[in-house]
C-alpha positions, -999 to 999 in steps of 0.1 A, spaced: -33 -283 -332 -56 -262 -315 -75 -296 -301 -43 -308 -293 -35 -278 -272 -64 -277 -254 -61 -317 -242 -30 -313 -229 -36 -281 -211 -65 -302 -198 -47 -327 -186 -17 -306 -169 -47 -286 -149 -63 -319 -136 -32 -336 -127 -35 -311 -94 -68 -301 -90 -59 -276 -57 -38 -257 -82 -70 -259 -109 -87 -227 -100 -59 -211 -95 -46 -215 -132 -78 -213 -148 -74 -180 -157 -37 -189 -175 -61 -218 -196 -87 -188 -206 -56 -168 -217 -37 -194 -239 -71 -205 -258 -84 -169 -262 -51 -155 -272 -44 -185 -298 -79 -178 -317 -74 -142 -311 -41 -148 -334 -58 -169 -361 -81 -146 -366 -65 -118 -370 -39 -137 -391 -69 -151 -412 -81 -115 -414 -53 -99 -421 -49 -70 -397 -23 -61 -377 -9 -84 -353 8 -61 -331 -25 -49 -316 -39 -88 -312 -5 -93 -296 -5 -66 -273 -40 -79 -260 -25 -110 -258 4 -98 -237 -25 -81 -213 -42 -112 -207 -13 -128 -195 -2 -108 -175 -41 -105 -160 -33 -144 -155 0 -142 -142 -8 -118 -112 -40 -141 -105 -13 -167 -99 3 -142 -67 30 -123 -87 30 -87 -83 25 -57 -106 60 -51 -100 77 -86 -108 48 -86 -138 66 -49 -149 101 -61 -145 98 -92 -165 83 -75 -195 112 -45 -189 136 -75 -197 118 -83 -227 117 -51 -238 154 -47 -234 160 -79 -257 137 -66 -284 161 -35 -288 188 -57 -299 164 -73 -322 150 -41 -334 187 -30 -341 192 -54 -369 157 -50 -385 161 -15 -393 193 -18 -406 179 -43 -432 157 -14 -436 183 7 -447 199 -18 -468 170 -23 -492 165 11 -495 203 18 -506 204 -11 -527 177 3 -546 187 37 -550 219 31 -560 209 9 -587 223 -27 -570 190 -41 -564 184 -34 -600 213 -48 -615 211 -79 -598 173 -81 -614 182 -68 -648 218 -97 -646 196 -123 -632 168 -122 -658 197 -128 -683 208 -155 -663 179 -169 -646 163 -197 -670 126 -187 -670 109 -220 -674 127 -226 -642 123 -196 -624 104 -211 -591 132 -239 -586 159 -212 -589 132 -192 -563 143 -216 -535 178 -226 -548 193 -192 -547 180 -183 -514 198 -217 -501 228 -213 -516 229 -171 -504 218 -184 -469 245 -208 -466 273 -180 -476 265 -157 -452 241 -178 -425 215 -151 -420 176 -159 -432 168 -123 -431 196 -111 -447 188 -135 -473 156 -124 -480 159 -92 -476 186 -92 -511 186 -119 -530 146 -130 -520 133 -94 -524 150 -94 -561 133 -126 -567 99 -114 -553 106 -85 -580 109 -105 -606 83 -125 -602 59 -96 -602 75 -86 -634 70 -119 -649 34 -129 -639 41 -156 -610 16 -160 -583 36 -143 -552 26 -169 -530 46 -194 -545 75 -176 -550 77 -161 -513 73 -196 -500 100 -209 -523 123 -178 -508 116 -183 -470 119 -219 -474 155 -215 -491 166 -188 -465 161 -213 -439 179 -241 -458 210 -219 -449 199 -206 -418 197 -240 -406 224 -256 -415 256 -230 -426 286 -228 -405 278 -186 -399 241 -193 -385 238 -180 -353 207 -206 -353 236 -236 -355 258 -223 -328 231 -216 -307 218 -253 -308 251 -265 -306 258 -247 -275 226 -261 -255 233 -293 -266 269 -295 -262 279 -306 -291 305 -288 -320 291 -265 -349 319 -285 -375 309 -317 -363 272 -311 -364 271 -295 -401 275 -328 -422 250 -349 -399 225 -322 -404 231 -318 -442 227 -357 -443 193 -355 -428 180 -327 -440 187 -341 -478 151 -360 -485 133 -331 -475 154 -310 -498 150 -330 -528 114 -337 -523 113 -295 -524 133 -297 -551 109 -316 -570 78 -298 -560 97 -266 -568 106 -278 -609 70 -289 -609 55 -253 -602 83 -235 -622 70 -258 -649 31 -250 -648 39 -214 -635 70 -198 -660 83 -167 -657 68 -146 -687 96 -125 -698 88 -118 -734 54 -97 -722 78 -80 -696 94 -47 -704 114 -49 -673 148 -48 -685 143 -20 -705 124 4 -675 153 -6 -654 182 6 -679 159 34 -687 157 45 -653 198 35 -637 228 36 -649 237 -2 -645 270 -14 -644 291 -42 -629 302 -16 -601 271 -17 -584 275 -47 -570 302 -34 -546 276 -31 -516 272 -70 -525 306 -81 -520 311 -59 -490 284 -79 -473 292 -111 -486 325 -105 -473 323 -88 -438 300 -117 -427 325 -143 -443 350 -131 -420 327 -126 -386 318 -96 -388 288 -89 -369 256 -87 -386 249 -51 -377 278 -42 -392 280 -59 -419 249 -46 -432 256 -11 -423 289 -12 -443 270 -25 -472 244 2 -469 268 30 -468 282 20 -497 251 18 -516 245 54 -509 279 65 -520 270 45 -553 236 64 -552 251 91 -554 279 91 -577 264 64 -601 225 77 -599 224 114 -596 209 113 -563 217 137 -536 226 134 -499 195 144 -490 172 126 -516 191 95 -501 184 108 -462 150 108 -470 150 71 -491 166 58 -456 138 66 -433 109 67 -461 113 44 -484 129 43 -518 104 56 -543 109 65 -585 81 96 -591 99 100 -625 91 63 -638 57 53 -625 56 20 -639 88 9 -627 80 24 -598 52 1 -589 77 -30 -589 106 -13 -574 102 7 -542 100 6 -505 124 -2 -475 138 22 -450 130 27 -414 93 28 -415 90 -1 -438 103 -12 -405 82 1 -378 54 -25 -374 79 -55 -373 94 -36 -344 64 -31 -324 53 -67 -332 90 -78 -316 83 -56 -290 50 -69 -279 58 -104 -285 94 -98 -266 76 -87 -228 50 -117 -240 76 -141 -240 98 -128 -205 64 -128 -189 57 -169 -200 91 -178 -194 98 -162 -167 61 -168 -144 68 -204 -151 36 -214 -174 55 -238 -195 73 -257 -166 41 -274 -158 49 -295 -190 73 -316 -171 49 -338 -153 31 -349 -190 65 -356 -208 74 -380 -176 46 -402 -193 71 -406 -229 89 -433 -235 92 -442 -277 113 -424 -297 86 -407 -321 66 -396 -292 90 -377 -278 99 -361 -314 61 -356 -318 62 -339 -279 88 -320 -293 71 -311 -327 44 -294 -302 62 -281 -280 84 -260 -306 47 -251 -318 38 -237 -288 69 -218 -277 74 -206 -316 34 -190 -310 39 -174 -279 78 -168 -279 76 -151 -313 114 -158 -317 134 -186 -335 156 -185 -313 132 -179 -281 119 -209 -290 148 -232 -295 160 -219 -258 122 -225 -241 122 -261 -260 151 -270 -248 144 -262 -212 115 -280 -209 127 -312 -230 161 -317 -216 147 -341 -183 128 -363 -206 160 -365 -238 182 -373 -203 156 -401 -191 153 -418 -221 190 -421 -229 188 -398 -260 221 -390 -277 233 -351 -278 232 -350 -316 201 -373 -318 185 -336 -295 206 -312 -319 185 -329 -350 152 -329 -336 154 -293 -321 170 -283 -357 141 -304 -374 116 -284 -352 116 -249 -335 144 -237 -358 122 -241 -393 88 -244 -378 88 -203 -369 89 -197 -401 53 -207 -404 37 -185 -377 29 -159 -391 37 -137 -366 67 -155 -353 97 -132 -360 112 -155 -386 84 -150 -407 64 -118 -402 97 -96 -411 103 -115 -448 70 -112 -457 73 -76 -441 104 -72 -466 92 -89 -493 57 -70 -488 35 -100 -492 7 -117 -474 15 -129 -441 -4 -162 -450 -7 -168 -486 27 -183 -489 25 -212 -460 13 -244 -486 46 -235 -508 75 -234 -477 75 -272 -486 109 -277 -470 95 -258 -434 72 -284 -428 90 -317 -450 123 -315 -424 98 -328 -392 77 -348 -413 107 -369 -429 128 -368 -395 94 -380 -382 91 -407 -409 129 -418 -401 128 -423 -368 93 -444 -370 113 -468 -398 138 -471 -376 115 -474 -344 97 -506 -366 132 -522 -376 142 -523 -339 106 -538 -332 110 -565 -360 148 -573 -350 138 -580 -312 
């Protein structure tokens, strides 16, 4: 990718050499900050640092290209400002896991699901649940931030690798997230390419469908070498030793369910949920107003059941605070990109497309790069689209023929940069590596490969016919 990356950069630079010295410093920048990334990802350290370098760089480049300090300021003010909004939701989900787990919800839905749950199954069920969840209520992060961080739980419990599981999650929150009549993700794609959300659903269910079973199978493979050990597990018993657990408890769960079943906005809908978890805290647990002040900004935490402890603990606002400096950062990064211009230089290379896969594999890039530097899902989908309209218009490409590939690409592919929003908070949540679980999202990177494969079939068919 990297090779790919620099060639084409290469070529946009040589294409007007009186403009080459100018943007030489904007090449430097891209190819430093890109293995500046990997290795830090590859290191495991702290993005937000190697992002905020990044972010530096940039706007080093950007000025060099005659905008002022000023404009330079501005643009990353407006950044900022969208961040906030992002930041918003992040630290409610912050909230929400650590209510859920003091009031006892997050460990009912463990101690009901291990009953439930067939354990020679377990990874299949890993990325089933999180589908079916993220189709309810259309939110990936949401998703794994309930349902995926029980899962993780379990699986901790019960001696599966964690990198296998978390991919199976993320992966099955972004089945949903994809494809479900509440995704913001759906509407939003929708909406650039003018086409309707109810329209779109079944055409992108029917095309998605190969790369789901083929998860499907890889998943019941896994589940099959790697079972969930629950006769060495003493889990149900720490959990009932430790909560009161009763059907009651999952009152915060139906609240959510519910509020985003009937639009109610995200926030909201998690706040709601929340607050009820801490009433439950109370009443059901034994735990005060204050203990459950402090598990909100702190983190839950069980001082009186150390072994339990270990599985179950975490969430609240700090749990938080480096996913909202990395949104932060990456936020101004992307205002700054988008709105010097950098990408726009694109234009003259996709002039040269003209097959069907080559503008599909443009896009696959394309999402790539905008996913990297954007840091957003949705960031992404928007710079994409901007830059690949002109060429979808030249060659004649149908609205919903855009919809798919744009679905097939920037909306999924996030997910596997692992500092892209979409994935850096779930593994954030589910306190996991930020790289471990990439080979096992199966489903991130099978929806562009088979849409890919499709379109090449159908490419050769044409070929044969004429």
């Amino acid at each position: 990718m990297l090779q790919k990356l620099f060639q084409l950069l290469m070529q946009l630079h040589q294409q007007n050499h009186g403009q080459y010295k100018k943007s030489i410093p904007i090449l430097i920048a891209t190819l430093f900050s890109c293995i500046l990334l990997i290795i830090t990802v590859l290191a495991d350290g702290f993005i937000g640092m190697s992002l905020l370098l990044v972010c530096l760089m940039f706007a080093y480049a950007i000025n060099r290209q005659g905008f002022s300090w000023q404009h330079i300021l501005d643009m990353s003010k407006k950044g900022v400002h969208t961040a906030m909004i992002v930041i918003q939701v992040f630290l409610f989900i912050g909230l929400l896991t650590a209510t859920w787990q003091a009031s006892g919800t997050m460990p009912a839905i463990i101690d009901y699901g291990l009953g439930l749950i067939q354990p020679r199954l377990f990874i299949l069920f890993a990325f089933l649940l999180p589908t079916l969840v993220s189709y309810l209520i259309g939110t990936s992060l949401g998703t794994i931030g309930t349902i995926g961080l029980a899962l993780i739980i379990m699986a901790r419990a019960g001696g599966i690798p964690e990198s296998i599981v978390t991919g199976a999650i993320i992966a099955g929150a972004y089945v949903g997230d994809r494809g479900s009549p509440m995704s913001s993700s759906a509407v939003l794609t929708a909406t650039l390419t003018h086409t309707k959300v109810p329209e779109n659903l079944p055409i992108m269910f029917k095309n998605a469908l190969l790369a789901l079973l083929i998860s499907c199978a890889l998943y019941f493979v896994l589940a099959l070498l790697f079972p969930l050990n629950v006769a060495q597990s003493n889990l149900p018993h720490l959990i009932e030793e430790a909560f009161y657990i009763g059907p009651e408890l999952f009152i915060p769960v139906i609240i959510m369910l519910a509020f985003i079943l009937l639009r109610v906005p995200v926030k909201l809908s998690i706040l709601a949920s929340a607050l009820s978890a801490a009433i439950l805290a109370i009443i059901y647990q034994g735990y005060t107003p204050l203990e459950i002040g402090k598990f909100m900004i702190m983190g839950f935490e069980l001082p009186a059941h150390p072994e339990l402890g270990k599985i179950i603990h975490g969430g609240g606002l700090i749990s938080m605070l480096g996913a909202a400096i990395v949104v932060t950062v990456s936020c101004a990064l992307s205002s700054l990109i988008e709105g010097a211009g950098l990408l726009s230089q694109l234009n003259t290379f996709l002039e040269r497309l003209q097959s069907r896969t080559k503008i599909f594999k443009a896009n696959i890039i394309i999402s790539w790069l905008t996913a990297a530097i954007g840091c957003s899902q949705s960031v992404s989908t928007v710079m994409t689209y901007c830059i690949m309209r002109t060429t979808y218009a030249r060659a004649s490409i149908q609205d919903k023929d855009f919809l798919l590939d744009l679905e097939n690409t920037g909306i999924v592919m996030a997910a596997l940069i692992p500092w892209n929003i979409a994935a850096l908070v779930g593994t954030t949540m589910l306190e996991t590596s930020m790289t471990a679980y990439l080979p096992f999202a199966f489903y991130l990177y099978l929806l562009p490969l088979t849409h890919w494969w499709k379109l090449k079939r159908k490419e050769k068919q044409f070929t044969l016919r004429t």
